[in-house]
N, C-alpha and C positions, 0 to 999 in steps of 0.2 A: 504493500500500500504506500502511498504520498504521503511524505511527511508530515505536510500542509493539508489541503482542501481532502476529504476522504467522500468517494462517489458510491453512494446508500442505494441500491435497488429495492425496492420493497414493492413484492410481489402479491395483490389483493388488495383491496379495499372498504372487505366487511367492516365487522363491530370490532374485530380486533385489531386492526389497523389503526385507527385512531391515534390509541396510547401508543403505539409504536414510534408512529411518527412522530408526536408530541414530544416523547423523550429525546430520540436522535437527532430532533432538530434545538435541544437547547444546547446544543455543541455548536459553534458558531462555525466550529471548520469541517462540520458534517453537511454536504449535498445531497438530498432526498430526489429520487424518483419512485413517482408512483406509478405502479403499473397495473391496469384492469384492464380486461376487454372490451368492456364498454365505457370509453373515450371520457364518456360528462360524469361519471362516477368516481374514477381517478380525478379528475377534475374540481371538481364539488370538493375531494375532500383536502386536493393540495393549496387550493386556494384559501384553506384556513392555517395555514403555515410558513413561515419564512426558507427561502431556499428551498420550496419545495417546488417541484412541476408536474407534468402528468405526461403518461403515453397510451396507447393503447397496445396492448399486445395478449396474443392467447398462447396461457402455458401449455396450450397441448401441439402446437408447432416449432420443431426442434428450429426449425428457421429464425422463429421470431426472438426463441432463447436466447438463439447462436449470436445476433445479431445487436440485441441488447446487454446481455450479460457480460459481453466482452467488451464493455463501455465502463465497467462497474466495477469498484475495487470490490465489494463485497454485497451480496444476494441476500437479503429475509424472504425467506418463503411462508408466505402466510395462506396460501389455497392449498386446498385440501391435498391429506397427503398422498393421493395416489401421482399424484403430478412431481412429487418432489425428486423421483428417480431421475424424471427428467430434465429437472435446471440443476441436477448435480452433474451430469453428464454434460448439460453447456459450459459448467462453471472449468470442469476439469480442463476443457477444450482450450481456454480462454485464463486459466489458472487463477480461480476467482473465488474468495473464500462465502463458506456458506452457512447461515445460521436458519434453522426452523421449530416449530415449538411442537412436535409431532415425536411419535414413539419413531426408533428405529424399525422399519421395515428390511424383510428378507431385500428385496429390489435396492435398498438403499445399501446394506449391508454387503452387498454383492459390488459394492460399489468401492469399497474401502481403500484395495490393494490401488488399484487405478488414482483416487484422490490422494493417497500418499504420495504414489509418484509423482504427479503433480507437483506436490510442494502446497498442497490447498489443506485447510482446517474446514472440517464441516462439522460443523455443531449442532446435534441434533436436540431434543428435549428442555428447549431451552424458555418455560412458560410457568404456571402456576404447579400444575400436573399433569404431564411429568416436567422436572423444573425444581423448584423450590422444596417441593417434599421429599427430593432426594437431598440434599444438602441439609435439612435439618434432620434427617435422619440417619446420614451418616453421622452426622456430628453426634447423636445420642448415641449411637453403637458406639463409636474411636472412646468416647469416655466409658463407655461399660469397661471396651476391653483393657484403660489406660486402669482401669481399679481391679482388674482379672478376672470382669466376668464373661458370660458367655451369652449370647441371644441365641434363645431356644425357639423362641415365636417374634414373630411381625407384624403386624395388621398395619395401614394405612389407609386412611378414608378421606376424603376431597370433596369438596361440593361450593359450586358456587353459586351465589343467593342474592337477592336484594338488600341492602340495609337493612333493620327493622324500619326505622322510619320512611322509608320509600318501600313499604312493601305492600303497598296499596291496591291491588286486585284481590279477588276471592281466592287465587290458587296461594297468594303470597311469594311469587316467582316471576321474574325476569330474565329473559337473555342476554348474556352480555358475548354470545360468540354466536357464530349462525345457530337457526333452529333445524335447519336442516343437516347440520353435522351432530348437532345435539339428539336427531329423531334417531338417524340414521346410527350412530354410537351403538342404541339396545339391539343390534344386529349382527353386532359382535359374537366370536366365542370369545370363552377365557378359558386361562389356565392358571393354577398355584402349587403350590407345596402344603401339605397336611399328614403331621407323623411321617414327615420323608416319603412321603410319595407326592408322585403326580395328580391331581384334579383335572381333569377336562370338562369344561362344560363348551355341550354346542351353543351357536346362537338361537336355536330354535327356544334350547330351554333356559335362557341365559335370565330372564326377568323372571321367572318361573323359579329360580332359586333367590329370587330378592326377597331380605328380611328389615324388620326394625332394626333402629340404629339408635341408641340417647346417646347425647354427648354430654346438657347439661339442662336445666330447666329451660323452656321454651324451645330446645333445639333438637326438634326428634325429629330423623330423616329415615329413609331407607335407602340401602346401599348395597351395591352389587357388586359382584367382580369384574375386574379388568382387562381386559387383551389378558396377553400371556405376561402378569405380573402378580405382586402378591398379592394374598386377599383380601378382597374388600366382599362382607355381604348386605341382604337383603329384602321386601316381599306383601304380602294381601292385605286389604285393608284393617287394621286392627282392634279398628272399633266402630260402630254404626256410627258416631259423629265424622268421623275421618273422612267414611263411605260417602256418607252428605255433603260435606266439604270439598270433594274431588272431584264429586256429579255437578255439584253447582256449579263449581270453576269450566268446566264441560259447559255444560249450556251457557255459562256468558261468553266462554269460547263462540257458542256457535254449533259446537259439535253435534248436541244432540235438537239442532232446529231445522226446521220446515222449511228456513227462508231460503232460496236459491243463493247456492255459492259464485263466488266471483273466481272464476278456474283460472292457472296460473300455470304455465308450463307442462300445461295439456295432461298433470296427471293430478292423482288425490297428494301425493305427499307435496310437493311442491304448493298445491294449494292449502295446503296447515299451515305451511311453512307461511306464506304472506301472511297469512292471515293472525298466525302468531308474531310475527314481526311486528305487526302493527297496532296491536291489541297488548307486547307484552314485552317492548322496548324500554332500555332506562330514558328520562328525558331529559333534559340540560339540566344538571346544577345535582342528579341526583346521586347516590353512591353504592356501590356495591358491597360483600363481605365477603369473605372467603372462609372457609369452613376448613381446616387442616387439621386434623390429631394422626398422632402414632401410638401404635399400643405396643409395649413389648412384655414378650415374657423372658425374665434373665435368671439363669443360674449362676448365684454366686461362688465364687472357692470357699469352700469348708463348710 
């Protein structure tokens, strides 16, 4: 990279773009480019930032990668991650370092030997979860093991939520990343360790294994497992108030109404997906929370 001016590609323009760019651009000697497909999106959102601009470009033509990424000291890949195989494969071409906030995939992984050679850092997991809940729980292991104990168990659980004071619909939930990565997620399998074996769960039965979760008064969730990571659980409604609770949210949705939908990318899930955008976005000035515990079980010496 330049010692000086450093050239920011940042790839998407959802919900989670925003703070991205907000951050990198209080660096005076950071250059933003925003890149969406569609032109007035990138747009709309560079124009609320210094040093920023916009392009159009679609991450799924190695062309359009080839051609921008090789402009760019270094690539945030923020669209989903089926695409990130492929602007690590432009970055490599163009020797261009890469950061995304996505789990390591096989396709990425397969990618490794290649990017070393290169001379390029690709940084993957780099968000709340996965992200930050690795780092605070390493740092709880390194001191078990700096006192000689040992972790026998793991659990980590994640969730992100409205404020209380901004949680103002019936379900008391907010998107703060798309709702279509968010549907699409329960579709997932998982995998964990339990007594030293393996768990598989498919994704058919993956919500089907979700249970309660307390963390502390007011804050009962339910929680499931994750990709092929450790466990997180969760599951049915647990009490007739709950059941009420999640129907009504359901009907202010929409869900369960008569009124004709406003269809959206010609199928059903794409149309939730607007329709939950719009009914269940945070709004200017409001804040979010994050939800993080780790549990361990430790064996100590003697």
């Amino acid at each position: 990279m330049s010692e000086t001016t450093k050239k920011i590609l940042v790839l998407g323009s959802g919900m989670v773009a925003p703070p991205c760019v907000d951050y990198l651009t209080r660096n005076p000697k950071n250059q933003v480019t925003i890149a969406c497909r569609t032109l007035i999106s990138a747009e709309k959102l560079a124009s609320r930032f210094p040093r920023t601009n916009a392009i159009s470009l679609d991450v799924s033509s190695a062309i359009d990668l080839n051609k921008h990424v090789s402009t760019h000291d270094i690539v945030i890949s923020l669209v989903p991650y089926i695409y990130h195989a492929g602007v690590i494969k432009s970055a490599i071409k163009s020797e261009t370092h890469v950061v995304t906030t996505s789990y390591v995939s096989e396709a990425t992984r397969a990618l490794d030997a290649a990017a070393k050679q290169a001379g390029i850092t690709v940084f993957n997991e780099v968000g709340v979860d996965p992200g930050v809940d690795h780092l605070y729980a390493i740092k709880k292991i390194n001191e078990v093991h700096a006192k000689g104990g040992k972790v026998r168990e793991f659990y980590s659980y994640c969730g992100g939520l409205p404020a209380p004071d901004c949680a103002n619909n019936p379900l008391g939930f907010k998107f703060s990343w798309s709702p279509r990565g968010a549907l699409l997620s329960q579709r997932n399998s998982a995998r964990y360790l339990q007594n030293g074996r393996i768990v598989d769960i498919s994704s058919a039965d993956l919500m089907a294994t979700a249970k309660p979760h307390h963390v502390m008064e007011g804050y009962d969730f339910v929680a499931y497992s994750n990709r092929d990571s450790v466990r997180s659980e969760l599951a049915k409604f647990p009490t007739k108030a709950e059941s009420e609770r999640i129907i009504s949210g359901m009907k202010w949705m929409g869900i369960l109404s008569s009124e004709k939908a406003t269809v959206a990318g010609g199928n059903l899930l794409d149309t939730l997906c607007a329709r939950l955008e719009k009914l269940m976005s945070f709004q200017p000035g409001e804040r979010d929370l994050v939800m993080l515990q780790h549990k361990f079980g430790i064996e100590w010496a003697g």
